[in-house]
C-alpha positions as CSV (number, residue, x, y, z in Angstrom):
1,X,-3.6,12.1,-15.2
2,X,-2.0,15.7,-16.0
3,X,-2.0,18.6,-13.6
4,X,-4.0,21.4,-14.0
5,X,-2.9,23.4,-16.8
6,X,-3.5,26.5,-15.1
7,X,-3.4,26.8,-11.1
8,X,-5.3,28.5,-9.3
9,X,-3.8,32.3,-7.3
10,X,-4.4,30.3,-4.2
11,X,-2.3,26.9,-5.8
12,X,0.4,29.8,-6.7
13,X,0.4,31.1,-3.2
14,X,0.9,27.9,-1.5
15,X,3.6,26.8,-3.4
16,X,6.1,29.3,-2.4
17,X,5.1,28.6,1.1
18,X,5.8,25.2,0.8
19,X,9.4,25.9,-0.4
20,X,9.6,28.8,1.9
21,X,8.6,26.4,5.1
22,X,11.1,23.9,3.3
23,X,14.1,26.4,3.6
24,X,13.1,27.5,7.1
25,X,13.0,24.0,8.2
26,X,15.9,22.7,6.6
27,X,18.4,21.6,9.1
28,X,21.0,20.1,9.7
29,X,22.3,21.5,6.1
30,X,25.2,19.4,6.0
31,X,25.2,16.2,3.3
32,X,26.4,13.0,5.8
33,X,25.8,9.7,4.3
34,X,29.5,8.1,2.6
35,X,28.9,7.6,-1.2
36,X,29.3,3.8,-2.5
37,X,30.3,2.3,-5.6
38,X,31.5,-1.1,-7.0
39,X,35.1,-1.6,-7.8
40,X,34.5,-1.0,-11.6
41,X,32.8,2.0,-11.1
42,X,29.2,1.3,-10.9
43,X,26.8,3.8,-8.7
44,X,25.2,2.2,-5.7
45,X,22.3,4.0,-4.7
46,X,21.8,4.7,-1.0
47,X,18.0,3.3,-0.8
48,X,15.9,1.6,-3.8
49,X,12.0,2.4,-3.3
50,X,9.6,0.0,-4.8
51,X,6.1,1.3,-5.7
52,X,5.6,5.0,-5.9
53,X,2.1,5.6,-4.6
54,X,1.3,6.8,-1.2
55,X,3.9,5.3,0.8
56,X,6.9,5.6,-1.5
57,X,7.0,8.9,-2.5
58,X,6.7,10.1,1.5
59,X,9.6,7.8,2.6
60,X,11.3,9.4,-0.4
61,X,10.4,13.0,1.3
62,X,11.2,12.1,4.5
63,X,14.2,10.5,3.3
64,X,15.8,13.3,1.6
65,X,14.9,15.7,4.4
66,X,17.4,13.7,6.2
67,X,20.0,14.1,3.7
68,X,19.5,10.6,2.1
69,X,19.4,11.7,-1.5
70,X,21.0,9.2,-3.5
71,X,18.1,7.4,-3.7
72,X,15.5,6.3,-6.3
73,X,11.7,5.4,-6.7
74,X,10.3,3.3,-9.3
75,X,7.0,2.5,-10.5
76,X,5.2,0.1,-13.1
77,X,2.6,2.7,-13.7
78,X,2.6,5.5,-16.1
79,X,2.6,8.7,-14.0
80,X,0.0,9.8,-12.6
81,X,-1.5,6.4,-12.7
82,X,0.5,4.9,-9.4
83,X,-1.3,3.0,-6.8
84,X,-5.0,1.9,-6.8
85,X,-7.2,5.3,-7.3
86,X,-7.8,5.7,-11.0
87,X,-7.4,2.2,-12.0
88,X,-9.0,-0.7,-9.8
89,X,-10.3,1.4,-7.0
90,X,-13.8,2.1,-7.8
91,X,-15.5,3.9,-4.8
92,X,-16.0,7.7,-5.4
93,X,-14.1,9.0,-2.3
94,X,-11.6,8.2,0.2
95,X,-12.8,6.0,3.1
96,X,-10.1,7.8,5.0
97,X,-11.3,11.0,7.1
98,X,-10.6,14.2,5.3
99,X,-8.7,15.4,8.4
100,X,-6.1,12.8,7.9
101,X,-2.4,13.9,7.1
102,X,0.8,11.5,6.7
103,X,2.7,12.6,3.4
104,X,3.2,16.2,4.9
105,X,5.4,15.2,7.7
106,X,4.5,17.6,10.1
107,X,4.9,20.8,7.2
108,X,1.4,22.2,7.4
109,X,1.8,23.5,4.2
110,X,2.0,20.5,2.6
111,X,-1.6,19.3,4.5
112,X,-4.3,17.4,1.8
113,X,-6.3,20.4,3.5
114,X,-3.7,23.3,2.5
115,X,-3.7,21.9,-1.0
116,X,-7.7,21.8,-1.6
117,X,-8.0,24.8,0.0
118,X,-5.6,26.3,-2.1
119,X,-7.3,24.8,-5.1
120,X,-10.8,24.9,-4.3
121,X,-11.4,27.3,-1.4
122,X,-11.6,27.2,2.3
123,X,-15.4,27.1,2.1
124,X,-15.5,24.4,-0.2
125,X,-13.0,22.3,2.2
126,X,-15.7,22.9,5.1
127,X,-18.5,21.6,3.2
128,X,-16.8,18.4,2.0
129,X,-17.2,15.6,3.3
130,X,-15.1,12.8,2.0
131,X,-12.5,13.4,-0.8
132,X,-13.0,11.8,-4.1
133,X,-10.6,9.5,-5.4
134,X,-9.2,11.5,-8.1
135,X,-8.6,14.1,-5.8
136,X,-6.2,12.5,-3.7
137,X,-4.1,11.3,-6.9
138,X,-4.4,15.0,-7.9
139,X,-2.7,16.0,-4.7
140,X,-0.6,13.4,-4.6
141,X,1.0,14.1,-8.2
142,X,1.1,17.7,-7.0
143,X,3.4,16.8,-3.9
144,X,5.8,14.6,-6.0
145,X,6.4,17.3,-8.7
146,X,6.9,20.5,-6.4
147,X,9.0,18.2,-4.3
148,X,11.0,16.8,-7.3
149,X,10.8,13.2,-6.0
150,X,13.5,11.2,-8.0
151,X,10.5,8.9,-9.9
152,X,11.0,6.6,-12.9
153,X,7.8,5.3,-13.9
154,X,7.4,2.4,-16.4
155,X,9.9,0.4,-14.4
156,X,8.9,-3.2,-13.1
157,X,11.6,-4.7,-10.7
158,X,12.3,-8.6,-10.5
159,X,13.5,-10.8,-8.3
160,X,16.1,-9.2,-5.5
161,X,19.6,-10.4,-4.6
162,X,22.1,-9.8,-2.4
163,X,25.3,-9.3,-4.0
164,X,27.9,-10.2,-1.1
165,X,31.1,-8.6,-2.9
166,X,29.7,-5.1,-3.1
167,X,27.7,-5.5,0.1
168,X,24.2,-4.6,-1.3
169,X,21.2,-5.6,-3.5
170,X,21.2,-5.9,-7.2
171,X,17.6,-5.3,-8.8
172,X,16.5,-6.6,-12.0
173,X,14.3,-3.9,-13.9
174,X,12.5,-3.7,-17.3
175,X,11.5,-0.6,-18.4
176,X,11.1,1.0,-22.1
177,X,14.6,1.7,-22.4
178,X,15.1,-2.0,-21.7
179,X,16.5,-4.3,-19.1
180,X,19.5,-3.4,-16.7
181,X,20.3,-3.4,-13.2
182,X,20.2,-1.5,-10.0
183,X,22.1,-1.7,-7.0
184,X,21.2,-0.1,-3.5
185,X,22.1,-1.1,-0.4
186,X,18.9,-0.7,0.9
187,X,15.6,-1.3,-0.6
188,X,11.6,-0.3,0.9
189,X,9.5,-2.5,-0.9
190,X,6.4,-0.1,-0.9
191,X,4.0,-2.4,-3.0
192,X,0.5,-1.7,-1.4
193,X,-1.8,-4.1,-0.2
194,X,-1.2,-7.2,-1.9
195,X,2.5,-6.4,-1.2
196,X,3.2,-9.5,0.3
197,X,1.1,-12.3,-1.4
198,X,-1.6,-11.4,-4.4
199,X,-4.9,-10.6,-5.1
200,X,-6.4,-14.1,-4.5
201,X,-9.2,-16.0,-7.3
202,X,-10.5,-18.9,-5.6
203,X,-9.5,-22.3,-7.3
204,X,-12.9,-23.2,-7.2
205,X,-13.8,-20.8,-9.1
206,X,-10.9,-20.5,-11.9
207,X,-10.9,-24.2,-12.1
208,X,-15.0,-24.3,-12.8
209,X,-15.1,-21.2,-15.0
210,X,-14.1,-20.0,-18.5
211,X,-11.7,-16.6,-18.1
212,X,-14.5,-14.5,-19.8
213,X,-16.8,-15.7,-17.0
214,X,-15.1,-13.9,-14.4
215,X,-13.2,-11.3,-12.7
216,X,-11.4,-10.7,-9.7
217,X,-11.8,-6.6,-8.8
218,X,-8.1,-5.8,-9.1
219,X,-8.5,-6.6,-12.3
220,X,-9.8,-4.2,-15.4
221,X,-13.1,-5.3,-16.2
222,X,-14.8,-3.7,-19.0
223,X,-18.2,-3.2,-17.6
224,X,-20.1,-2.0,-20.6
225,X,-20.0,-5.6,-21.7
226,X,-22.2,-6.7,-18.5
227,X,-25.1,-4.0,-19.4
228,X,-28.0,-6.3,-19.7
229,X,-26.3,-8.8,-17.4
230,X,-27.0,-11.2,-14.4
231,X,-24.0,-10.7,-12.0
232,X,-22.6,-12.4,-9.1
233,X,-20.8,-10.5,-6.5
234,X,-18.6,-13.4,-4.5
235,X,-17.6,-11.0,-0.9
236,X,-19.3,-8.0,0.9
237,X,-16.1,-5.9,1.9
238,X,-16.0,-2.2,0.3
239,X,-14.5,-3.6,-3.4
240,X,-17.5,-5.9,-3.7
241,X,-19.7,-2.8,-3.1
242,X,-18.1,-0.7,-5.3
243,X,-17.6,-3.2,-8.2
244,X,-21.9,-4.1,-7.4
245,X,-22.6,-0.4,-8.0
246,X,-20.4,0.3,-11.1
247,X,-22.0,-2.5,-12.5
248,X,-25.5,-1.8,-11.6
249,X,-24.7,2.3,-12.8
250,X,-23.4,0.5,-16.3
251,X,-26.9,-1.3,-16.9
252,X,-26.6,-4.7,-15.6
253,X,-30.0,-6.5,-15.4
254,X,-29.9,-7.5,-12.0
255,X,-26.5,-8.2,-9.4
256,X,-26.4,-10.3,-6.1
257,X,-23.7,-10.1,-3.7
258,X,-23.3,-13.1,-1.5
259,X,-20.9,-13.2,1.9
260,X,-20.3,-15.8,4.5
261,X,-21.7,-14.0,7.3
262,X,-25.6,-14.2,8.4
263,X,-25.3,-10.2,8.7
264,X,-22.9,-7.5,7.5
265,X,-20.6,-5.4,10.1
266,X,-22.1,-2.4,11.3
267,X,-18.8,-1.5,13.3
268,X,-15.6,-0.3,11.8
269,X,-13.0,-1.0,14.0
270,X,-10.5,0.8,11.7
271,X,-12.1,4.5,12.6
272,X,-11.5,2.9,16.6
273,X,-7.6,2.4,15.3
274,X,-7.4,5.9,14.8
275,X,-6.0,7.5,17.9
276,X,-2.0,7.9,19.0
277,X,-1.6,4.5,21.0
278,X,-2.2,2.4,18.3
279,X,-1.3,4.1,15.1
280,X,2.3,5.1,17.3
281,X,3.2,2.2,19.3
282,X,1.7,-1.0,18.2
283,X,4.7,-2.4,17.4
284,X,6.0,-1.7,20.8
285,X,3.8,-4.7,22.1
286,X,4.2,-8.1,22.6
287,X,3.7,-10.8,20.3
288,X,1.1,-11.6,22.2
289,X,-0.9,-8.3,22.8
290,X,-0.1,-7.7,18.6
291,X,-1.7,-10.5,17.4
292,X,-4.9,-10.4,19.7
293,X,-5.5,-6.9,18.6
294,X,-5.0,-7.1,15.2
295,X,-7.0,-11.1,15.2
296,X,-9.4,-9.0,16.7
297,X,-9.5,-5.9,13.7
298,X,-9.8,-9.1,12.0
299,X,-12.7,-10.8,13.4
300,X,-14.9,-7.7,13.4
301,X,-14.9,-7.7,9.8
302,X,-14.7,-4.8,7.3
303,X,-18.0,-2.8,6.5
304,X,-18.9,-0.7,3.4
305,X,-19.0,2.8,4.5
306,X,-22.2,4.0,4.9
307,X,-21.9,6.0,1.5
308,X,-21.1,2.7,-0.6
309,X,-23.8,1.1,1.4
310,X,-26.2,3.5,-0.2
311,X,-25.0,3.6,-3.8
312,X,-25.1,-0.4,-3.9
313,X,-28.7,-0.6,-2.3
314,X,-30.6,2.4,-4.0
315,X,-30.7,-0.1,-6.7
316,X,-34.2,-2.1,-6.9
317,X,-32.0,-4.7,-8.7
318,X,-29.6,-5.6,-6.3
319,X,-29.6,-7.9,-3.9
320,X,-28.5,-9.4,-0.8
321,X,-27.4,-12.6,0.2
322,X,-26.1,-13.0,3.8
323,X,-25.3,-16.4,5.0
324,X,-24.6,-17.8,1.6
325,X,-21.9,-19.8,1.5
326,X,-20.9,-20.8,-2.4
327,X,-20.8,-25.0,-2.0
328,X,-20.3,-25.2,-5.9
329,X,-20.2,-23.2,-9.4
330,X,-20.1,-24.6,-12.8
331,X,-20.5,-23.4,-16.3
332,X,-23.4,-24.6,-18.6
333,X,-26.3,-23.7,-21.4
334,X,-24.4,-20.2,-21.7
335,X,-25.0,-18.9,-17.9
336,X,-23.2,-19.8,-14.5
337,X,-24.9,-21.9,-12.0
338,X,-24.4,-21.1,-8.7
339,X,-24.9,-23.3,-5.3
340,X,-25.1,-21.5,-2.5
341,X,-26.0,-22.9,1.5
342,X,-29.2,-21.3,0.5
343,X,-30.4,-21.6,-2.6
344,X,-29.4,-22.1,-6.6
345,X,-28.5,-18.8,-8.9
346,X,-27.9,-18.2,-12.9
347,X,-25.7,-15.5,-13.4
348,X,-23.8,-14.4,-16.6
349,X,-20.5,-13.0,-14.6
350,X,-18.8,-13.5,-11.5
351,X,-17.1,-10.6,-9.9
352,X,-14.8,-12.0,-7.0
353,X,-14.2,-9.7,-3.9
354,X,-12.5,-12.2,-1.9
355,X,-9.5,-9.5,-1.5
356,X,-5.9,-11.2,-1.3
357,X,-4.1,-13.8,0.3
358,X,-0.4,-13.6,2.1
359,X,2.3,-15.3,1.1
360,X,5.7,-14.1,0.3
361,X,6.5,-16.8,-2.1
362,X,4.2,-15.3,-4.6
363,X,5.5,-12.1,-5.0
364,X,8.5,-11.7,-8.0
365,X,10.3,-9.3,-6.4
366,X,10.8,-12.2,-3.5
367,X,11.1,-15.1,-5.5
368,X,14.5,-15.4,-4.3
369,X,15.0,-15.0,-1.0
370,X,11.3,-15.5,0.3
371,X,12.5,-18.8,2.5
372,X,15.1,-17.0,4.2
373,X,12.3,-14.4,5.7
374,X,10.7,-15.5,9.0
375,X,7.2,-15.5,9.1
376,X,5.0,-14.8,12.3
377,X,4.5,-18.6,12.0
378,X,8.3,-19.2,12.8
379,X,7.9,-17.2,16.0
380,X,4.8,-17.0,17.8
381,X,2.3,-19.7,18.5
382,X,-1.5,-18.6,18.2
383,X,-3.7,-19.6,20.4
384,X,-6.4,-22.3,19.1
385,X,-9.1,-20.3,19.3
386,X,-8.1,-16.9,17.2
387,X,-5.4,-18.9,15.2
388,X,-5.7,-17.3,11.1
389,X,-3.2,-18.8,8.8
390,X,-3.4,-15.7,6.7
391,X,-1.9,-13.9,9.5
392,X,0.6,-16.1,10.4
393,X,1.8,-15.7,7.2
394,X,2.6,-12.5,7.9
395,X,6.3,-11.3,7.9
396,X,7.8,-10.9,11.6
397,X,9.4,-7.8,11.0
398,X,11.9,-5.8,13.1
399,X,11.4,-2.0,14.6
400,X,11.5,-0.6,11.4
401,X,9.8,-2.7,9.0
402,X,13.0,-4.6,8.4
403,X,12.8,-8.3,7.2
404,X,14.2,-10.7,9.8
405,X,16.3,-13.7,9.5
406,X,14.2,-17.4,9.4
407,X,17.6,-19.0,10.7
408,X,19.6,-16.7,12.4
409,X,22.9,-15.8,10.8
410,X,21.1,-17.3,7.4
411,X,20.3,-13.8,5.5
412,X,21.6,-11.3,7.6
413,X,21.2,-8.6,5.0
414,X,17.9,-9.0,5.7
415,X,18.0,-6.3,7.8
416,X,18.8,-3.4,4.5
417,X,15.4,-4.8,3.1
418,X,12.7,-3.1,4.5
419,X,8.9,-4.4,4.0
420,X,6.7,-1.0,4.0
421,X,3.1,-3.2,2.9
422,X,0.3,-3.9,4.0
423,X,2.1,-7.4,5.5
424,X,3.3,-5.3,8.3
425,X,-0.2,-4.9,9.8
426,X,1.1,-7.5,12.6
427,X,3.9,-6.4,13.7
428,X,3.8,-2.6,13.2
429,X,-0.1,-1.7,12.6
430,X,-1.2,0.4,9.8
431,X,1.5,1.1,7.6
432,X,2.8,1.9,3.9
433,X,-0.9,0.6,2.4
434,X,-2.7,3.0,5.0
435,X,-3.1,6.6,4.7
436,X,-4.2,6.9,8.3
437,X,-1.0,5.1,9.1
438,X,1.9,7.1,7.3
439,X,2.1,9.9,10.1
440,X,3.6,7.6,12.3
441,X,4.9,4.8,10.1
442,X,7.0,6.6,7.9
443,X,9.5,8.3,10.8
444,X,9.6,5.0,12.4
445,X,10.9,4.0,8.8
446,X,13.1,6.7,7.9
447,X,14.6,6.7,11.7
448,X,15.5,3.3,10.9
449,X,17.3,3.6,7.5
450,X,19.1,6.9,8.6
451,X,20.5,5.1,12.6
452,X,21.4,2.0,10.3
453,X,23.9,4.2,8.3
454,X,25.3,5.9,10.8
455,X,26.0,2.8,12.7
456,X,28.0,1.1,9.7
457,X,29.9,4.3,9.1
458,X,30.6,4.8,12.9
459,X,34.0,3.8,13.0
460,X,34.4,6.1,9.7
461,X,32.5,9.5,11.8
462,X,34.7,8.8,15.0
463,X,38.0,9.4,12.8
464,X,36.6,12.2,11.0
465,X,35.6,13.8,14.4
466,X,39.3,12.9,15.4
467,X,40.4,14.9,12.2
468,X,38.3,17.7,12.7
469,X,40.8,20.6,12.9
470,X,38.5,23.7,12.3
471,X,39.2,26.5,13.9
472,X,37.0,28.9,14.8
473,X,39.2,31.5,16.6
């Protein structure tokens, strides 16, 4: 996706205020943080960002507004392309209130609402209602560039290490211009929502089915191919929705979406999340108190919005199947058979919205160093009756999304590797993978990286504070 080849007066306008409001706002001036390199030479970058959607390019901003600038973000998308919104995500707006902010950082200026207002009018910002999609990766690509966010797209990172004699990680990358390495001694792995496990395919299903039978929705799926279709819809969160409706809009014959529960949640208990004490200072409770409120988020289930409600059911074709557990799928005689807890289906294609499952060891950029990271399950004991394994697979992370050690004194550079995904949902609340959580989450992130510094170097400040010999009369 390009920007606009021509901007708008208003788009004009506001950038100069952003840079203005930059300037006015720009203090302390002074650079701080000690530059690092290995012995032969080779630059060690103060903070490695993993992922540049949402989260990474605002802890880049927020970052650099703190004078950490030898940094770098990278990104396995083409630009433009980073995070979910023109690929896999197939609502048509945010489910996010429009009102939300979290890259600005408190610059108003830099407010989703100044931009669209700036690009479409201050009218046109009253009458919407939800943003579309494209807008939000419209705006975001606009902050990155007038910001000049160090980016490098086309760069996939592998497995992490900590190299002991220069005191910092070494990164494995692949991009165009090849393979190479980077070293930082810190690293935010900002990899969205899967960011500590994967999208998850049930074995039942890719051990019963062909590949060109089915598709998970993180996946591409070329749904011209299902015009004329029967579909099966395996999950009734917001993806299934979406992926029920794209299908239906592309001509399939007929599509049925089946779910566990005897009736879909009517309550969203992420719209009650959204108020200071939680989105602030989750983290500051108790094991205890964190897991039963988030168990809880849990428990209550995940609705469509009321919008993707609508586009799936205005369909005469579509249909619902609540209660409906799958007890077995094969393939035969050129369809899919399907055995539910209440009754048999043919189908042609499978969609599976059955979202993603937690567990470190899966992810690449881990692969390494995943069993030195302590899980929730090395620390807290759930109680019997709101005991989730998915959750307890969570990472227990520190203050400011930091990994922690499994065995103490086992990985203590643990601590320069910080975990801003949607795994942090346990111990910090809504974080790098929520919009709605980034006002808060990012400081709290940022405020970490920044007092870790200092404190390494302190012995360094306290002798250039002795040293200090300017006089000013």
């Amino acid at each position: 996706m390009n920007l606009p080849t021509t901007k708008t007066q208003g788009l004009v306008d506001l950038e100069a205020t952003v840079l203005r409001d930059l300037e006015l706002t720009d203090y302390p001036l002074r650079s701080w943080v000690p530059q690092r390199s290995t012995s032969d030479g080779r630059k060690i970058l103060d903070v490695l960002i993993i992922g540049g959607g949402q989260g990474g390019v605002t802890c880049a901003f927020g970052l650099i507004r703190e004078k950490v600038t030898n940094i770098l973000v990278i990104d396995e998308n083409v630009e433009g392309q980073e995070g979910p919104w023109l690929s896999f995500a197939r609502m048509h707006t945010l489910r996010t209130p429009k009102y939300v902010t979290g890259p600005d950082l408190g610059v108003p200026s830099l407010t989703l609402r100044a931009w669209y207002e700036a690009r479409f009018g201050a009218s046109a910002w009253r009458e919407l209602s939800l943003l579309p999609k494209q807008q939000w990766a419209e705006y975001l690509l606009w902050y990155r560039k007038l910001l000049k966010l160090p980016v490098q797209n086309e760069t996939r990172a592998g497995a992490i290490e900590w190299c002991a004699e220069n005191q910092c990680f070494s990164v494995p990358v692949s991009s165009p211009d090849g393979e190479s390495q980077i070293l930082a001694r810190k690293v935010i792995l900002s990899t969205g929502i899967d960011g500590c496990g994967r999208w998850e395919i049930p074995s039942t299903i890719s051990n019963s089915l062909p590949k060109e039978r089915y598709a998970h929705t993180r996946q591409d799926i070329d749904f011209s191919l299902l015009k004329n279709k029967r579909i099966a819809v395996l999950g009734a969160g917001a993806s299934g929705f979406d992926n029920a409706s794209v299908a239906l809009e592309s001509g399939a014959s007929e599509v049925h979406l089946f779910y566990r529960r005897e009736d879909l949640p009517t309550i969203n208990p992420y719209r009650w999340a959204e108020f200071v004490g939680f989105l602030k200072h989750h983290g500051d409770l108790s094991d205890d108190l964190k897991y039963k409120f988030i168990a809880q988020i849990v428990r209550m289930g995940q609705l469509p919005p009321p919008d993707t409600f609508a586009r799936a059911t205005s369909h005469s074709n579509f249909h619902l199947h609540g209660g409906s557990k799958w007890e077995s799928i094969s393939n035969g005689n050129d369809q899919v058979c399907i055995a539910t807890s209440k009754g048999k289906f043919d189908v042609d294609f499978v969609i599976i919205a059955t979202g993603f499952v937690t567990d470190l060891t899966l992810r690449p950029e881990l692969s390494k160093i995943a069993d030195k990271i302590a899980l929730w399950s090395d620390r807290f004991t759930a109680p019997e009756d709101i005991k989730m394994d998915d959750l307890l697979r969570h990472p227990y992370l520190g203050s400011g999304f930091q990994f922690t050690e499994k065995t103490p004194g086992g990985a203590p550079y643990l601590k320069n590797l910080h975990c801003f995904t949607f795994g942090g949902l346990l111990s910090l609340g809504f974080g790098g993978a929520s919009i709605s959580g980034m006002k808060y989450s990012v400081p709290k992130l940022v405020n970490a990286i920044t007092g870790d510094i200092y404190s390494e170097y302190a012995q360094e400040f306290y002798q250039s504070l002795r040293d200090y010999d300017l006089k000013e009369f």
